[in-house]
VEXDREN-2710 file (C-alpha; in Angstrom, 1 decimal):
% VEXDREN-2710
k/r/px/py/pz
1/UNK/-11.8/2.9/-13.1
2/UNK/-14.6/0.6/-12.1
3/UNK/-14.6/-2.5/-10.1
4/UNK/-16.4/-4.4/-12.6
5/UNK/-13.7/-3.6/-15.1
6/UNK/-10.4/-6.0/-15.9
7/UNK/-7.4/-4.4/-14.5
8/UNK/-3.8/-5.2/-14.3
9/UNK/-2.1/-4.8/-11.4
10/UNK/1.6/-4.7/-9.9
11/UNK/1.5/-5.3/-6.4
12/UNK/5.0/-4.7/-4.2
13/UNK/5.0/-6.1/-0.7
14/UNK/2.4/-9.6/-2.3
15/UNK/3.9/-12.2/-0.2
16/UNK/3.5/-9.8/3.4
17/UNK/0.2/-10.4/5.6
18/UNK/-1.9/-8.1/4.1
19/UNK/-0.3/-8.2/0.2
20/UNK/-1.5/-11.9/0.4
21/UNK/-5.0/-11.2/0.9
22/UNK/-4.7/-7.9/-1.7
23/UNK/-3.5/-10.8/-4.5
24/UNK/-6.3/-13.5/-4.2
25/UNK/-8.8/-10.8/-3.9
26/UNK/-8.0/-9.1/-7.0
27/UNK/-7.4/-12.3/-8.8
28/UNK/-10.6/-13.5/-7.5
29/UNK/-12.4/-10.2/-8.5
30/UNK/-10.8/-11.3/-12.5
31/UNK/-7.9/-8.9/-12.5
32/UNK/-4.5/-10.0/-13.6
33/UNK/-1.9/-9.4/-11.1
34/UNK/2.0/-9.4/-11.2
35/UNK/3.5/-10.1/-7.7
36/UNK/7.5/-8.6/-7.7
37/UNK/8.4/-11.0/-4.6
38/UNK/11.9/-11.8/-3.2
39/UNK/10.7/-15.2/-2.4
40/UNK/8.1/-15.8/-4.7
41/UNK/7.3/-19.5/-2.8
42/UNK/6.0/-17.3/0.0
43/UNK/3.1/-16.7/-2.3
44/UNK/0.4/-19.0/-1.9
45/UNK/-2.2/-17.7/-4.4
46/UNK/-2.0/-20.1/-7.4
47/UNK/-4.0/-18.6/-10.4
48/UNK/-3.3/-18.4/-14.1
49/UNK/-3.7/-14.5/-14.4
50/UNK/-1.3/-14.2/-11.4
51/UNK/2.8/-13.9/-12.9
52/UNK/5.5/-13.6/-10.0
53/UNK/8.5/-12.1/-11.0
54/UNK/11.4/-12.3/-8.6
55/UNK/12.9/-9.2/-6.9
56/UNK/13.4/-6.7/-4.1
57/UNK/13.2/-3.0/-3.7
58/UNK/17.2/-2.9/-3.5
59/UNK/17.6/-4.6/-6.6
60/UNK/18.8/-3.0/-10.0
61/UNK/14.8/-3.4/-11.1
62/UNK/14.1/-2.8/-15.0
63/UNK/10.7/-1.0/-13.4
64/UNK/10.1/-0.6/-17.0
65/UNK/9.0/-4.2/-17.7
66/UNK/7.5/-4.7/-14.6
67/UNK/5.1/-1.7/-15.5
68/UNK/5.0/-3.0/-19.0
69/UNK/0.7/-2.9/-19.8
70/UNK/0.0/-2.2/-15.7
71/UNK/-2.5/0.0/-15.3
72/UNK/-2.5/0.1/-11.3
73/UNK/0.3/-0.3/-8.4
74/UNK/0.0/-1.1/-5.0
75/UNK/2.7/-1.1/-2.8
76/UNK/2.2/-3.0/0.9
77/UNK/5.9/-2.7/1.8
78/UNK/7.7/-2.2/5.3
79/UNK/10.7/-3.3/6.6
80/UNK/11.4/-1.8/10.2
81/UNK/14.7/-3.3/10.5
82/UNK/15.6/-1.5/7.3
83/UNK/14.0/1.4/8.1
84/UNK/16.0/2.1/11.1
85/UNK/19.0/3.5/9.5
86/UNK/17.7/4.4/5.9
87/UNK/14.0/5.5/3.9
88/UNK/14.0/2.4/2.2
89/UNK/10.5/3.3/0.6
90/UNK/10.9/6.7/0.0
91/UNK/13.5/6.1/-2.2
92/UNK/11.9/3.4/-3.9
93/UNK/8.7/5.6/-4.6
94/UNK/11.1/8.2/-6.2
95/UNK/12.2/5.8/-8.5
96/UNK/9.0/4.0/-9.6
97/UNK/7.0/7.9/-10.0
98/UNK/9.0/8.7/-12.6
99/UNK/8.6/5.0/-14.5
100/UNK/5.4/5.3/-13.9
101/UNK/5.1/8.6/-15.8
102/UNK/7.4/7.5/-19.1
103/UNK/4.9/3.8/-18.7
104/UNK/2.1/5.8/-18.4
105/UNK/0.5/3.9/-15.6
106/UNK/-1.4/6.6/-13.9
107/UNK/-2.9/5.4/-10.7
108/UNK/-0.8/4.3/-6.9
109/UNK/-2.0/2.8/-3.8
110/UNK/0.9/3.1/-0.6
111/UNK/-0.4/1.6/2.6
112/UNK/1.4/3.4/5.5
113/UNK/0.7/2.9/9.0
114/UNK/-2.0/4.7/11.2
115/UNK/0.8/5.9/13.3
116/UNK/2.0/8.2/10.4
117/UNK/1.2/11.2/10.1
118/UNK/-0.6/12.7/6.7
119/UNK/0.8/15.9/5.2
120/UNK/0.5/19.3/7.7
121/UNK/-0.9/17.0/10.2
122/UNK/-0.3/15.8/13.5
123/UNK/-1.4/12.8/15.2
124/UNK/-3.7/12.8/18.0
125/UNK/-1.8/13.0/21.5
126/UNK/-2.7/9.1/22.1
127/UNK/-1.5/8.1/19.3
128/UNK/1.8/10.6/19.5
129/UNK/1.9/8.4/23.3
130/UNK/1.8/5.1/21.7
131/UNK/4.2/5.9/18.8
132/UNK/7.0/6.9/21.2
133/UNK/6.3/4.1/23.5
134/UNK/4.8/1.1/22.6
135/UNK/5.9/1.1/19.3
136/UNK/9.1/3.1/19.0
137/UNK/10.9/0.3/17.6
138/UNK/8.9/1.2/14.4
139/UNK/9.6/5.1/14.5
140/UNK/11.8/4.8/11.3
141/UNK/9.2/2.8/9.6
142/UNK/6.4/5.7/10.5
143/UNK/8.8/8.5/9.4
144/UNK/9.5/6.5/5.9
145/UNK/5.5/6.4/5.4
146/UNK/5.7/10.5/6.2
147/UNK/8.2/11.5/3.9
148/UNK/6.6/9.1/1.0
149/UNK/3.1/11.2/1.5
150/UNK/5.4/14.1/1.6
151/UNK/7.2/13.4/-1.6
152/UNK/3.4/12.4/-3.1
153/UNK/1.7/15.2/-1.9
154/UNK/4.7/18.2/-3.1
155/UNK/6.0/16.3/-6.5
156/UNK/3.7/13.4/-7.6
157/UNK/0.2/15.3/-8.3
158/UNK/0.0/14.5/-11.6
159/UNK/-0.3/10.4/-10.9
160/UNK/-3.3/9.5/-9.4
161/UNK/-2.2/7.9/-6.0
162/UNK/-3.6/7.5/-2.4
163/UNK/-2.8/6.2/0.6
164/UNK/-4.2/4.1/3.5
165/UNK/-3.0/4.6/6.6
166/UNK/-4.1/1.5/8.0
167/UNK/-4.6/0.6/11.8
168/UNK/-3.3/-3.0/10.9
169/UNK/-3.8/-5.5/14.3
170/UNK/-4.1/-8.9/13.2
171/UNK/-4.8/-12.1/10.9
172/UNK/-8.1/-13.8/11.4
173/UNK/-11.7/-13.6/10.0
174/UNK/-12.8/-10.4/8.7
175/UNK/-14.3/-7.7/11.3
176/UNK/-16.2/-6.4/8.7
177/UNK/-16.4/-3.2/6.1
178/UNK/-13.7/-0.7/6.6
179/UNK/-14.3/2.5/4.8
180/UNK/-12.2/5.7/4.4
181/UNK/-12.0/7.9/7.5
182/UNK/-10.1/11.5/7.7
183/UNK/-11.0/11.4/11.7
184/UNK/-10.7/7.7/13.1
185/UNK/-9.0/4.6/12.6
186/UNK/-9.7/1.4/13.4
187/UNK/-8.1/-2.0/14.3
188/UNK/-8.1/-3.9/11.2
189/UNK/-7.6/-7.5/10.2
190/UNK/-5.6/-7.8/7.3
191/UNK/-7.6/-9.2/5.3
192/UNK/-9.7/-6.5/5.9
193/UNK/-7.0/-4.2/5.3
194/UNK/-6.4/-5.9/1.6
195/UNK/-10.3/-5.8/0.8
196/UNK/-10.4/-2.0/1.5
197/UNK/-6.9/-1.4/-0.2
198/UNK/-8.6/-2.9/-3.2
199/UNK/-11.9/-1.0/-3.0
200/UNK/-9.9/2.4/-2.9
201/UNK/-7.6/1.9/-5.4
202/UNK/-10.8/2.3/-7.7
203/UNK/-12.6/5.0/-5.5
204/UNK/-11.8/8.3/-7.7
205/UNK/-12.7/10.2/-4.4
206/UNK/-9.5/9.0/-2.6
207/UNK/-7.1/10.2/-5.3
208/UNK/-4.7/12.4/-3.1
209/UNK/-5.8/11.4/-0.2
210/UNK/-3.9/10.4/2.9
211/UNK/-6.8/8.8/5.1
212/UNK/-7.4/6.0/7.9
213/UNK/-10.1/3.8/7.7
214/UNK/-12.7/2.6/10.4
215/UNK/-15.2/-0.4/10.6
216/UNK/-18.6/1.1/9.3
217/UNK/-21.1/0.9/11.9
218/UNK/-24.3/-1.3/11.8
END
């Protein structure tokens, strides 16, 4: 895949802080984009190649027609109230996979949470501290994330997926570059987020990978 090429993309999670910026950005880079959004007036990208069809991830989805000519997904989704009692995600992804595969819509971008841990990893000990105490109402969330990469990494090798685990802080004017970081993770905006979820979901080097990403340096 190449940026300069025209793309069609399903994006899950379009109307969240980050999936906002992800839509106008792709739309704005000339891909058509189809937004599955349980309240599709949330959406504030107006656009011609942009087609909202309404949803959530517990509906009865026909994931068949929303994959119809799709050659890319991203999925921005999380739901900590949700994810306290069930792996709201993980489910999903073990449902779309397999549509994926009879679709034939090879490539997936999941955005997890830089306080997930990749595959036959651990976190650093500061960021173990701050996931089991400033942010432990989000533990259910973070072990979601780890069982999607786990379920990616042991049964999905055959789709070409990645995923960010973003160091998401706020909304407001871009910080800068992020780029793809095995060792550190930065604070991001989200709109930085959504640029850099776009950049790698054409970056052939981050298929199967389970990175952060960092602010380059000048």
């Amino acid at each position: 895949m190449g940026m300069t090429t025209t793309r069609s993309l399903l994006v899950f999670g379009g109307t969240g802080q980050t999936g906002q910026h992800f839509v106008r950005l792709a739309l704005d880079a000339g891909h058509h984009v189809r937004v599955l959004a349980r309240t599709p007036g949330k959406l504030t990208a107006v656009h011609d190649d942009l087609d909202v069809v309404q949803g959530s991830l517990d509906d009865d989805l026909d994931l068949g027609a929303l994959l119809d000519g799709v050659d890319a997904v991203a999925m921005m989704v999380g739901d900590a109230a949700a994810q306290r009692s069930r792996q709201v995600n993980t489910g999903f992804v073990g449902s779309l996979v397999p549509a994926m595969r009879r679709g034939g819509t090879r490539r997936l971008l999941y955005q997890a949470g830089g306080l997930s841990a990749a595959p036959g990893t651990k976190l650093p000990l500061a960021l173990q501290m701050v996931r089991s105490t400033i942010a432990r109402g989000y533990i259910g969330q973070h072990e979601d994330n780890e069982a999607v990469m786990q379920y990616l990494d042991a049964e999905a090798r055959d789709i070409e997926w990645m995923v960010h685990r973003a160091g998401i802080g706020s909304d407001g004017l871009s910080k800068g570059e992020l780029r793809r970081s095995s060792s550190s993770i930065s604070i991001g905006t989200f709109v930085d987020c959504a640029a850099y979820n776009l950049e790698i979901l054409y970056d052939e080097s981050a298929i199967h990978t389970c990175d952060g990403s960092a602010y380059a340096r000048a």
